[in-house]
PyMOL Python script that loads the backbone (N, CA, C, O; Angstrom):
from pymol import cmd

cmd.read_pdbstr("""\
ATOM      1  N   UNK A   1       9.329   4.549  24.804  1.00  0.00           N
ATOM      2  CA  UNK A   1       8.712   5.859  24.776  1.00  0.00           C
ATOM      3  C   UNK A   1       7.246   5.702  24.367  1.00  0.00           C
ATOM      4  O   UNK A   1       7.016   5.156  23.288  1.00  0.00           O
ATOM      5  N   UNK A   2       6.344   6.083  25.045  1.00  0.00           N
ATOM      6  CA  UNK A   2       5.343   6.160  24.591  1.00  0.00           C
ATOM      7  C   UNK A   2       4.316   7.269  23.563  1.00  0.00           C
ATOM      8  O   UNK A   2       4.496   8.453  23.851  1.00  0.00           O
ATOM      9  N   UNK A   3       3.600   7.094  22.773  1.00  0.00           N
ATOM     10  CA  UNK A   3       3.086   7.754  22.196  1.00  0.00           C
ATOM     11  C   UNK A   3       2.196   8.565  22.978  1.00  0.00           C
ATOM     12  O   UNK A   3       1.671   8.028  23.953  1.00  0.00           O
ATOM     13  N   UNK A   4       1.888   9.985  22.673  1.00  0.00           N
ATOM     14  CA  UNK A   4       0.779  10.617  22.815  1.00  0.00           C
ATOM     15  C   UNK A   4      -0.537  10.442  22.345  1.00  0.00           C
ATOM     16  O   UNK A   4      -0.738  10.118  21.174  1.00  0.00           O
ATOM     17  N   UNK A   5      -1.352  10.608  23.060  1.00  0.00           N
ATOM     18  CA  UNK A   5      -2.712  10.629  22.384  1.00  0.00           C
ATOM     19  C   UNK A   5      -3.058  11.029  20.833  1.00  0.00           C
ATOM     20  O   UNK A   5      -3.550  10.517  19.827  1.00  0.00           O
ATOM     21  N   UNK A   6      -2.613  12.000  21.177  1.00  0.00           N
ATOM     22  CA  UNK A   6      -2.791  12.019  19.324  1.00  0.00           C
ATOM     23  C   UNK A   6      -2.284  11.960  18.186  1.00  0.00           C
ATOM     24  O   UNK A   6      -2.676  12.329  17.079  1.00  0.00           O
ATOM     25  N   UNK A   7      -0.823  11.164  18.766  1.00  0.00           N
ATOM     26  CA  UNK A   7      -0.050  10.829  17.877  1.00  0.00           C
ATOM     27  C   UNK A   7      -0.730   9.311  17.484  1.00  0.00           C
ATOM     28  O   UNK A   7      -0.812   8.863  16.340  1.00  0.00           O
ATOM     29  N   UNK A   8      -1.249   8.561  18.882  1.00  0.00           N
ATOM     30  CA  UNK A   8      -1.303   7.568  18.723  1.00  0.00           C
ATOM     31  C   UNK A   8      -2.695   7.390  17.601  1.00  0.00           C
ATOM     32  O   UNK A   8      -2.844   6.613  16.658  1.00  0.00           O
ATOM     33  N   UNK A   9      -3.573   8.423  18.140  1.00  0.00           N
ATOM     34  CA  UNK A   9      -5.023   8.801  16.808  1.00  0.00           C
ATOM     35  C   UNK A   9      -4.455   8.755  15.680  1.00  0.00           C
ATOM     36  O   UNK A   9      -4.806   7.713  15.126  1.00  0.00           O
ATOM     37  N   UNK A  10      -3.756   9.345  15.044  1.00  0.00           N
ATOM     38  CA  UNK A  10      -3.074   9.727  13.784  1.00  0.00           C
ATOM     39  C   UNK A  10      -2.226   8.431  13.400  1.00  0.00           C
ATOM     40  O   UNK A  10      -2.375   8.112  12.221  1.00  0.00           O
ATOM     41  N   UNK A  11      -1.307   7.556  14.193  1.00  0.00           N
ATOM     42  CA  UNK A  11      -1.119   6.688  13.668  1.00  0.00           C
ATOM     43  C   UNK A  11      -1.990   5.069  13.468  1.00  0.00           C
ATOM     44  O   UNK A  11      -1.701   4.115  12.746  1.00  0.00           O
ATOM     45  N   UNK A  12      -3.135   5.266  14.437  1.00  0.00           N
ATOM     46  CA  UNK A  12      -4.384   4.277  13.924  1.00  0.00           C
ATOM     47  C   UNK A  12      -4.722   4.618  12.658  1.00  0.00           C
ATOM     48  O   UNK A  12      -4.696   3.815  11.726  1.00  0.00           O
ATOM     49  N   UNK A  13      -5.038   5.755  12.559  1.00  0.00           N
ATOM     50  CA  UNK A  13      -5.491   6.243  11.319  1.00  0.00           C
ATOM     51  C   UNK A  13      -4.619   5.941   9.751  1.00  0.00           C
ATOM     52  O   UNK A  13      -5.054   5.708   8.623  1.00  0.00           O
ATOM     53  N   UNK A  14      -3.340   6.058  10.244  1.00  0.00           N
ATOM     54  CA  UNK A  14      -2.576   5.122   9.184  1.00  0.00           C
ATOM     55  C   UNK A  14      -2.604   3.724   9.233  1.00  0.00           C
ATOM     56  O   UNK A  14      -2.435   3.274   8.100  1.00  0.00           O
ATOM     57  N   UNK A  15      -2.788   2.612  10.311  1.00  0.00           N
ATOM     58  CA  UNK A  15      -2.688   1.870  10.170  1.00  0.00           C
ATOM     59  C   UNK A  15      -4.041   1.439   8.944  1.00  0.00           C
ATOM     60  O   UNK A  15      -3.856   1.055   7.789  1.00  0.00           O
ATOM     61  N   UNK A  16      -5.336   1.645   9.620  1.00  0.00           N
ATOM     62  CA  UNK A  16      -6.846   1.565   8.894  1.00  0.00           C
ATOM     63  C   UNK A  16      -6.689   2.245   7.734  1.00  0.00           C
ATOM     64  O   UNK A  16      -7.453   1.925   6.823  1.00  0.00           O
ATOM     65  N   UNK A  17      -6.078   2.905   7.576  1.00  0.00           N
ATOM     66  CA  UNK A  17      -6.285   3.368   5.916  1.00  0.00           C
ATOM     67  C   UNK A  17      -4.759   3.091   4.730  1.00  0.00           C
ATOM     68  O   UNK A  17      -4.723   3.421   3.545  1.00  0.00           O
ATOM     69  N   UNK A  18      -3.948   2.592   5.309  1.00  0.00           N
ATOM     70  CA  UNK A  18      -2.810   1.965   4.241  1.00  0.00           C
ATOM     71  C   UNK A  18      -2.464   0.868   4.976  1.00  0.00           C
ATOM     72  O   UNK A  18      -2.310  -0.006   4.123  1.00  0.00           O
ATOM     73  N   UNK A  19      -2.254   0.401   6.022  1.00  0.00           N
ATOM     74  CA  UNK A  19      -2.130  -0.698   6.271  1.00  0.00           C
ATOM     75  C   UNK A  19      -2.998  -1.755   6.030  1.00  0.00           C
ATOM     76  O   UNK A  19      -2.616  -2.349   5.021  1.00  0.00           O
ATOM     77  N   UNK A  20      -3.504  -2.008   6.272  1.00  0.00           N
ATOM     78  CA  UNK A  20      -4.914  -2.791   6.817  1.00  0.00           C
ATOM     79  C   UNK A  20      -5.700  -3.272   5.147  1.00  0.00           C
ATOM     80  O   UNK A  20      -6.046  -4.415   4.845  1.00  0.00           O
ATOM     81  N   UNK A  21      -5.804  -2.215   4.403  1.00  0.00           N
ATOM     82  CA  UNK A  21      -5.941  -3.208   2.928  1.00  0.00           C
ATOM     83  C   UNK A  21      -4.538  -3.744   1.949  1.00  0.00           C
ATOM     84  O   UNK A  21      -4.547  -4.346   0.876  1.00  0.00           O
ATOM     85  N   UNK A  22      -3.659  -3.384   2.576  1.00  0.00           N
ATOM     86  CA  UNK A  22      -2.033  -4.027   2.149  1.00  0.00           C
ATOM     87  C   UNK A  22      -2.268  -5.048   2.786  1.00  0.00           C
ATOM     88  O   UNK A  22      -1.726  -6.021   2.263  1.00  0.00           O
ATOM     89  N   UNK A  23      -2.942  -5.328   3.864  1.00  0.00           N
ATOM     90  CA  UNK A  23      -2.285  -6.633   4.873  1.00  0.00           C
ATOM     91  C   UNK A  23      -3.780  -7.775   4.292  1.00  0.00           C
ATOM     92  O   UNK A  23      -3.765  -9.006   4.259  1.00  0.00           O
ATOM     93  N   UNK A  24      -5.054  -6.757   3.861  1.00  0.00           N
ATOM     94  CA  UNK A  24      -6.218  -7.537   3.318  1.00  0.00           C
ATOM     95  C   UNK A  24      -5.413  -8.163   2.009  1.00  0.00           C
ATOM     96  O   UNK A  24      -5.710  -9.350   1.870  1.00  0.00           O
ATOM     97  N   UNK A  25      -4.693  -7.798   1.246  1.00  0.00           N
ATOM     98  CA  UNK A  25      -4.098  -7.939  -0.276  1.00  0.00           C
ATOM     99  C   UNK A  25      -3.244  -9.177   0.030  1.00  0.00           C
ATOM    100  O   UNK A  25      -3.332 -10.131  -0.743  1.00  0.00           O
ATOM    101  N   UNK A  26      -2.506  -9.239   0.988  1.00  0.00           N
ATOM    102  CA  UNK A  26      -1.410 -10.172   1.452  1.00  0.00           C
ATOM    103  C   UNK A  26      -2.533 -11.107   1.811  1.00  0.00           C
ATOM    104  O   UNK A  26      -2.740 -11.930   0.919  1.00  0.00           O
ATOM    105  N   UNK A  27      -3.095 -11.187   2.563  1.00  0.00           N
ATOM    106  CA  UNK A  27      -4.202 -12.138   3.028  1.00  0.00           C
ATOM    107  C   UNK A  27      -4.950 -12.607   2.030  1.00  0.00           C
ATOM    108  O   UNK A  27      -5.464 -13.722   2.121  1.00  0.00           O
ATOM    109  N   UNK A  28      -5.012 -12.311   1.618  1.00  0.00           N
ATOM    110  CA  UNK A  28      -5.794 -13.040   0.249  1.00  0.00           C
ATOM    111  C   UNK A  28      -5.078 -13.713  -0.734  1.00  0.00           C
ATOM    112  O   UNK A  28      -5.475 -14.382  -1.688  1.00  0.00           O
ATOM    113  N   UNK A  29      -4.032 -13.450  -0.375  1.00  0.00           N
ATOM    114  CA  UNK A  29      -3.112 -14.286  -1.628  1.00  0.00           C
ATOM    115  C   UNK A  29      -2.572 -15.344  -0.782  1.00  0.00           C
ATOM    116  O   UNK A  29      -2.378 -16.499  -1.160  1.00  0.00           O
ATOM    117  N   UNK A  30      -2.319 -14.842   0.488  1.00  0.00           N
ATOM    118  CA  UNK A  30      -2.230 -16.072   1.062  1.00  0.00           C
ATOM    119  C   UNK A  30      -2.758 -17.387   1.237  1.00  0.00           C
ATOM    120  O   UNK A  30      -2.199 -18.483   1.296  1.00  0.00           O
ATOM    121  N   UNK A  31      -3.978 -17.036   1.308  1.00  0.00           N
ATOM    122  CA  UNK A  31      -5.058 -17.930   1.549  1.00  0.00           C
ATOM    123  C   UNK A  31      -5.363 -18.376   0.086  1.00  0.00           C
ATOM    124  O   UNK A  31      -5.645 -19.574   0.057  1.00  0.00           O
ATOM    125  N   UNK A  32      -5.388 -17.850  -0.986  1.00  0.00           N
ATOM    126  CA  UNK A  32      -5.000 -18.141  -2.470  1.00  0.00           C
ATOM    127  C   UNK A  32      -4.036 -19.538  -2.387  1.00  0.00           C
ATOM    128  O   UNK A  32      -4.353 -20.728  -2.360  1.00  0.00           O
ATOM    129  N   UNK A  33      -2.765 -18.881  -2.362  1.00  0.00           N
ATOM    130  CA  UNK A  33      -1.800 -19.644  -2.093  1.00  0.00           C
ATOM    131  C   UNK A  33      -2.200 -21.602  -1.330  1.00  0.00           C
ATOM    132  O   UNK A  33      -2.304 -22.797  -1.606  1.00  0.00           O
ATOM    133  N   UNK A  34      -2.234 -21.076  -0.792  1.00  0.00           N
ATOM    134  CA  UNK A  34      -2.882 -22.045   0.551  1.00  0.00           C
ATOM    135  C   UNK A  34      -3.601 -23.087  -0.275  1.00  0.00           C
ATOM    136  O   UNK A  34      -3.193 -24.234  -0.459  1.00  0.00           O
ATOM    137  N   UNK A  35      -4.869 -22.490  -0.816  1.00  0.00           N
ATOM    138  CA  UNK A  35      -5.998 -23.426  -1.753  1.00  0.00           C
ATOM    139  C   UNK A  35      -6.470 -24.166  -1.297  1.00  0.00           C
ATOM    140  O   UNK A  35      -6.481 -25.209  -1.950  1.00  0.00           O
ATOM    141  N   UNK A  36      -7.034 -24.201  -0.204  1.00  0.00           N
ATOM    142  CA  UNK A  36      -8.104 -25.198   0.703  1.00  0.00           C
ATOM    143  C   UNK A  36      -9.254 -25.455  -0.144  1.00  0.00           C
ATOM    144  O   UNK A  36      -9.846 -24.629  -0.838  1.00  0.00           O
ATOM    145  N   UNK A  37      -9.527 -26.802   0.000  1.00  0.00           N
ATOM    146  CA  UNK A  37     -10.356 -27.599  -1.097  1.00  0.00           C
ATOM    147  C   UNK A  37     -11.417 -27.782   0.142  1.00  0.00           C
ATOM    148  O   UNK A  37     -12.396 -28.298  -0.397  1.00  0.00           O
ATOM    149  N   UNK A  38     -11.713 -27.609   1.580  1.00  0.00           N
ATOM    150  CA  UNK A  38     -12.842 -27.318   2.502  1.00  0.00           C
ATOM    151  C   UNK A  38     -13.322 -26.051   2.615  1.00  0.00           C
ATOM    152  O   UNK A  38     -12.371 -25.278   2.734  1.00  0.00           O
ATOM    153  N   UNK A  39     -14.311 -25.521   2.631  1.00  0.00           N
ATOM    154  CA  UNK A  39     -14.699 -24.215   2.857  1.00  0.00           C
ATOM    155  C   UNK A  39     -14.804 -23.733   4.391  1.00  0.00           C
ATOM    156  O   UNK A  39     -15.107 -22.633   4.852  1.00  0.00           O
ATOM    157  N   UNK A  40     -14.374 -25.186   5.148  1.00  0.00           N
ATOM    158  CA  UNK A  40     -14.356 -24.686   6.776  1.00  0.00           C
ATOM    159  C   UNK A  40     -12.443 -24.678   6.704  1.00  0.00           C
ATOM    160  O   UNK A  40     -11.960 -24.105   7.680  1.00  0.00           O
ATOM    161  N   UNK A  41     -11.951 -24.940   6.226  1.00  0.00           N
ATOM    162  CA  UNK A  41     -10.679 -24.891   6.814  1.00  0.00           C
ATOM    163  C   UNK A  41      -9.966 -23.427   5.716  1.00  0.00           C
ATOM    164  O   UNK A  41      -8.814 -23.003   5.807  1.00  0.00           O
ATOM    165  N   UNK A  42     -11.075 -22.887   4.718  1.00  0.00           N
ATOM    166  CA  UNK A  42     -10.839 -21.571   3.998  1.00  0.00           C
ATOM    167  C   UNK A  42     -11.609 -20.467   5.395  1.00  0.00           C
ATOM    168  O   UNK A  42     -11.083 -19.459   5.867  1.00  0.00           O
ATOM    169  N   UNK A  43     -12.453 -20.842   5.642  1.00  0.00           N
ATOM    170  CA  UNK A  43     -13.008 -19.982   6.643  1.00  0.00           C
ATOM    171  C   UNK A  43     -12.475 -19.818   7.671  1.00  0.00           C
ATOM    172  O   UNK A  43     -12.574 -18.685   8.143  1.00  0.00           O
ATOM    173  N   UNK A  44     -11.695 -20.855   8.449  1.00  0.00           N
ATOM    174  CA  UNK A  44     -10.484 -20.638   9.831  1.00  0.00           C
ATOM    175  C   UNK A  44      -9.436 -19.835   9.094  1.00  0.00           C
ATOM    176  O   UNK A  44      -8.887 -18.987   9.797  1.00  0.00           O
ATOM    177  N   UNK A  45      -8.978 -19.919   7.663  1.00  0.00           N
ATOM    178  CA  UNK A  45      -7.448 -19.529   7.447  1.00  0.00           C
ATOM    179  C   UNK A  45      -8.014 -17.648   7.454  1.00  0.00           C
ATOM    180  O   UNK A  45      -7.299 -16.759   7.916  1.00  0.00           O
ATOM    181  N   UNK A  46      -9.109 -17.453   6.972  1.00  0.00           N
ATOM    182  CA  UNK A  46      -9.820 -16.180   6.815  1.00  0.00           C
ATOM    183  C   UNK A  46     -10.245 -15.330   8.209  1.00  0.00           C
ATOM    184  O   UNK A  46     -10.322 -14.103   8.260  1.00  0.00           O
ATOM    185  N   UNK A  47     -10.521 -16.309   9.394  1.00  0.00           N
ATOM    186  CA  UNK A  47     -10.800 -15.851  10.494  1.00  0.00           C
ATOM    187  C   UNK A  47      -9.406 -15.636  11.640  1.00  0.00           C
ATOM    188  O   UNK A  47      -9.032 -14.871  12.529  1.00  0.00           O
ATOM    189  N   UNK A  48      -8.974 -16.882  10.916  1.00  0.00           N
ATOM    190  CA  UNK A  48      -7.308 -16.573  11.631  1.00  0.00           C
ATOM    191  C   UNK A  48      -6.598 -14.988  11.366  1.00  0.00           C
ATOM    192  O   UNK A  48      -6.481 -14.011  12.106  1.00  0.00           O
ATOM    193  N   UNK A  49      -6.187 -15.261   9.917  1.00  0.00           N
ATOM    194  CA  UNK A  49      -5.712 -13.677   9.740  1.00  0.00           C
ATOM    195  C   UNK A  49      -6.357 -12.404   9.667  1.00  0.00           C
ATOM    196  O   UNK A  49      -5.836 -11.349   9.305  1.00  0.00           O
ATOM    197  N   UNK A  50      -7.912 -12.649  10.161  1.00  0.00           N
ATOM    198  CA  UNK A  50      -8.552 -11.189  10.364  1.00  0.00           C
ATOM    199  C   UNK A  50      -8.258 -10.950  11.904  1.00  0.00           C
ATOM    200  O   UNK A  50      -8.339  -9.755  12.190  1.00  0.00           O
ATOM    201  N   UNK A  51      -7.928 -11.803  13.004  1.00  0.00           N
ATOM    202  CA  UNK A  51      -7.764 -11.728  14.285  1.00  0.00           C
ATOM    203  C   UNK A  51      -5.977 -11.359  14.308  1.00  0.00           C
ATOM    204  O   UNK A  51      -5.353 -10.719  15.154  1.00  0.00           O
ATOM    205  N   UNK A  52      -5.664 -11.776  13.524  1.00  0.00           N
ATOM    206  CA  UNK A  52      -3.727 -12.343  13.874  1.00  0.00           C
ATOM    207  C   UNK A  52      -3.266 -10.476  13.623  1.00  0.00           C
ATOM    208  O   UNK A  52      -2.388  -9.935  14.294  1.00  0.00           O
ATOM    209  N   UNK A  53      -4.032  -9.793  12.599  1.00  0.00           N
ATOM    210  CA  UNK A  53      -3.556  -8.682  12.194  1.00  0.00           C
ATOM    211  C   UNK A  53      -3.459  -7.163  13.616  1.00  0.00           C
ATOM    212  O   UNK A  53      -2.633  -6.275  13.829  1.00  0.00           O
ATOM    213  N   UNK A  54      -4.471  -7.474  14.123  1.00  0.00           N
ATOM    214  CA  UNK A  54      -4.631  -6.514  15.110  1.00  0.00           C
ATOM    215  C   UNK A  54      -3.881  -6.753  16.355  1.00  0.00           C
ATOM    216  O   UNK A  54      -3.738  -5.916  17.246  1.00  0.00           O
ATOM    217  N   UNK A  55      -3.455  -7.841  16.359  1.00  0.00           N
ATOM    218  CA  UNK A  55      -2.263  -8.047  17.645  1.00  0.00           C
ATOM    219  C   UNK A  55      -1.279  -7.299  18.093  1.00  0.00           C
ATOM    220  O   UNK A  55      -1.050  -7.080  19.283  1.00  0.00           O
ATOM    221  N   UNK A  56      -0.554  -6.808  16.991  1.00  0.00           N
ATOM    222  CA  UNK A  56       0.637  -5.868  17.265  1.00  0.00           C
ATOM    223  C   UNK A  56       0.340  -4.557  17.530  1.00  0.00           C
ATOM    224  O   UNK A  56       1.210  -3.872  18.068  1.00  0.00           O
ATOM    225  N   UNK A  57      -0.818  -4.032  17.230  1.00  0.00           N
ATOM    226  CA  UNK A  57      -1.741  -2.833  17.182  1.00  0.00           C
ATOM    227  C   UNK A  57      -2.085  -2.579  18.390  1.00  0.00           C
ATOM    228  O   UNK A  57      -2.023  -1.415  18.785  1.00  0.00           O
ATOM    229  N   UNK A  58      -2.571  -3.729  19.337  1.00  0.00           N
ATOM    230  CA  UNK A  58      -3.372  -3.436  20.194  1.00  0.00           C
ATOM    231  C   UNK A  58      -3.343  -2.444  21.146  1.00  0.00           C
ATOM    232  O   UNK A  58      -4.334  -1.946  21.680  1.00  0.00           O
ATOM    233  N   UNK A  59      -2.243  -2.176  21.340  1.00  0.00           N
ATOM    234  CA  UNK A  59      -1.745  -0.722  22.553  1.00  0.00           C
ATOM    235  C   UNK A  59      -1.866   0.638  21.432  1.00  0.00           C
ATOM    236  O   UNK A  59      -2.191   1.778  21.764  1.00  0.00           O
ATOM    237  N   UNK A  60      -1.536   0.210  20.122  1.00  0.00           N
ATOM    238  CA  UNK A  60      -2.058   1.616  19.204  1.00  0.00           C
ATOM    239  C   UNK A  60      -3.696   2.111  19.723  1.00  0.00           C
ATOM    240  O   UNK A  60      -4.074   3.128  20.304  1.00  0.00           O
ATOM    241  N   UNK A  61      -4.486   0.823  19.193  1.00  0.00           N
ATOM    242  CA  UNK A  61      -5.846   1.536  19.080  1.00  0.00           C
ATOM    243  C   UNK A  61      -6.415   1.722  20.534  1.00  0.00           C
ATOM    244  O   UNK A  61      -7.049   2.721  20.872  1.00  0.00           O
ATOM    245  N   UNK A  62      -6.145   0.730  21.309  1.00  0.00           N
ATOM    246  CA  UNK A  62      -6.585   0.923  23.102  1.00  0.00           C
ATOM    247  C   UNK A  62      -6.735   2.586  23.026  1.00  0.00           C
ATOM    248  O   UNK A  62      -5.857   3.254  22.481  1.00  0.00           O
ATOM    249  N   UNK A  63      -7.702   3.083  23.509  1.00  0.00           N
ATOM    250  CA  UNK A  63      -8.322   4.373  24.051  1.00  0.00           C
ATOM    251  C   UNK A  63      -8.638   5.047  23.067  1.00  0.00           C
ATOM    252  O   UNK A  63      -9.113   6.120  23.439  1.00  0.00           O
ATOM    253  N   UNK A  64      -8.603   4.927  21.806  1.00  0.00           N
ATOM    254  CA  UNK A  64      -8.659   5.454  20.922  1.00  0.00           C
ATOM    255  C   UNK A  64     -10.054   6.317  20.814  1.00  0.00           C
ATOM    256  O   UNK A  64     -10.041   7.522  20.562  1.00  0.00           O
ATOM    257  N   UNK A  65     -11.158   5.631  21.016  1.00  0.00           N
ATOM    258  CA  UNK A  65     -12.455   6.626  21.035  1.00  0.00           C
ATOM    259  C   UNK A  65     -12.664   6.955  22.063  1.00  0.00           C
ATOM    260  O   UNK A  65     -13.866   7.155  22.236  1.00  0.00           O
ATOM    261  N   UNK A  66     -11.901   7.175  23.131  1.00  0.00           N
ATOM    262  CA  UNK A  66     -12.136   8.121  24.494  1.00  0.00           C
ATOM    263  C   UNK A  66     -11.925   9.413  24.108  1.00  0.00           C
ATOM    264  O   UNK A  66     -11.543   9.787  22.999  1.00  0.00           O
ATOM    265  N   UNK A  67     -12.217  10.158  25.169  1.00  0.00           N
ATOM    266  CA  UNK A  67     -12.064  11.515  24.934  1.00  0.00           C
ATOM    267  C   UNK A  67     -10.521  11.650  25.227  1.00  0.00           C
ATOM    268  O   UNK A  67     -10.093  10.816  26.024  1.00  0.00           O
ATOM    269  N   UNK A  68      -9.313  12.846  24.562  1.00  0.00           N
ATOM    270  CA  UNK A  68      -8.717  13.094  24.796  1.00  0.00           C
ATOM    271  C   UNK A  68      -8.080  13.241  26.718  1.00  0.00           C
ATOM    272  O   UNK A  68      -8.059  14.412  27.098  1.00  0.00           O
ATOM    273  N   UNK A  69      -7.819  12.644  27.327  1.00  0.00           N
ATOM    274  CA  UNK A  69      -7.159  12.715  28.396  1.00  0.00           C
ATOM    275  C   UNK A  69      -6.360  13.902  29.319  1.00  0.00           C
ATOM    276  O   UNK A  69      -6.451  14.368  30.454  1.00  0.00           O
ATOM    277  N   UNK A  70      -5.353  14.132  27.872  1.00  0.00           N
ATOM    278  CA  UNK A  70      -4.705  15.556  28.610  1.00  0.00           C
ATOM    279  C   UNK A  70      -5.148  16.581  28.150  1.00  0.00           C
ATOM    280  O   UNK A  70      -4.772  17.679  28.562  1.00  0.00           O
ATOM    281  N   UNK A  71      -6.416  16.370  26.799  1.00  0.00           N
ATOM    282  CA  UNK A  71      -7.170  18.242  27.144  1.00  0.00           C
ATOM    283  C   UNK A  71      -7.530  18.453  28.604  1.00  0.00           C
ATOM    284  O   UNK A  71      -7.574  17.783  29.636  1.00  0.00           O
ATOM    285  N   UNK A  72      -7.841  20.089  28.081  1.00  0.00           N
ATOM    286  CA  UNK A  72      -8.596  20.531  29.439  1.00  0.00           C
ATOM    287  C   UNK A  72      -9.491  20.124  29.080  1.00  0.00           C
ATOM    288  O   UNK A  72      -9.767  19.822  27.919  1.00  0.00           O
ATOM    289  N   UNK A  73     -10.471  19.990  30.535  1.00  0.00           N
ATOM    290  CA  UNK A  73     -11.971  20.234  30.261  1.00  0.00           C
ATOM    291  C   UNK A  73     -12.658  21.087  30.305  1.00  0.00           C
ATOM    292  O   UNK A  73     -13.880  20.938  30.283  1.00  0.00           O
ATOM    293  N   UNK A  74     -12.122  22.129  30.374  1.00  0.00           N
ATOM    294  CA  UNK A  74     -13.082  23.250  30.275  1.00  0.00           C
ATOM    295  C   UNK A  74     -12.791  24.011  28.521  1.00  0.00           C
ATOM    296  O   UNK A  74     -13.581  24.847  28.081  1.00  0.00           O
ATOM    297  N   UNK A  75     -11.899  23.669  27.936  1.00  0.00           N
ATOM    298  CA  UNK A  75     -11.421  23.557  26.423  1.00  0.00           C
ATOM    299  C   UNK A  75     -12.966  23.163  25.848  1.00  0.00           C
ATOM    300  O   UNK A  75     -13.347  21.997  25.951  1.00  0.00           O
ATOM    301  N   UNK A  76     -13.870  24.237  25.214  1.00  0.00           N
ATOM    302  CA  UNK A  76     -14.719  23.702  24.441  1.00  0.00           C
ATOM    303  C   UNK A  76     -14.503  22.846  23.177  1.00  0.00           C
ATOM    304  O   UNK A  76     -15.397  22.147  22.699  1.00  0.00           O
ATOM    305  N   UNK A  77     -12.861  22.975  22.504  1.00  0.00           N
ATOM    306  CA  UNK A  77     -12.700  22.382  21.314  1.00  0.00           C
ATOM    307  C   UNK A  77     -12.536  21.273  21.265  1.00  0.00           C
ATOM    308  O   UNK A  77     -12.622  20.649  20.208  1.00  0.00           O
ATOM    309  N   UNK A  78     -12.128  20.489  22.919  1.00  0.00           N
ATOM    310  CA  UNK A  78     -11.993  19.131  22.767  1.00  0.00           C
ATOM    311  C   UNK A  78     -13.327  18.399  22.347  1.00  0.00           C
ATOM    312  O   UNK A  78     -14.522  18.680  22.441  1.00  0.00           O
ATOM    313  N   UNK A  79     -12.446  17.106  21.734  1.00  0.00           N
ATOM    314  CA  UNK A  79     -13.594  16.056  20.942  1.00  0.00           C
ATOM    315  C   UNK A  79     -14.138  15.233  22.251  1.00  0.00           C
ATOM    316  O   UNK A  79     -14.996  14.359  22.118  1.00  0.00           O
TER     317      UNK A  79
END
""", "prot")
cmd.dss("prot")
cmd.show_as("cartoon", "prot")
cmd.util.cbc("prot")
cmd.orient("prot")
């Protein structure tokens, strides 16, 4: 089933604002954890999980700053 447009707005919007510093918190302890004694192989583990996070998302945020689709257009209230 697919989401609606503005369901799918509303749930980006959860992801970026409670997800996304839960998953920064996890990431950091991870990489804690980890304890790389190179600052290039701390910098891949840091670039890895800033890319790895948005994967599952990606059909969430896709269209996201377009204009609404199924307003009208003649609807002055659409964004």
């Amino acid at each position: 089933m697919a989401l609606s447009y503005k369901a799918r707005r509303r749930w980006s919007l959860v992801v970026l604002l409670v997800g996304l510093p839960g998953y920064i918190f996890v990431a950091t302890k991870l990489a804690t954890w980890i304890n790389p004694q190179n600052i290039l192989v701390e910098l891949l583990v840091y670039v890895v999980l800033g890319v790895v996070w948005v994967l599952p998302f990606k059909s969430l945020f896709k269209g996201i700053g377009q204009a609404d689709p199924d307003a009208d257009p003649n609807d002055e209230k659409a964004e």
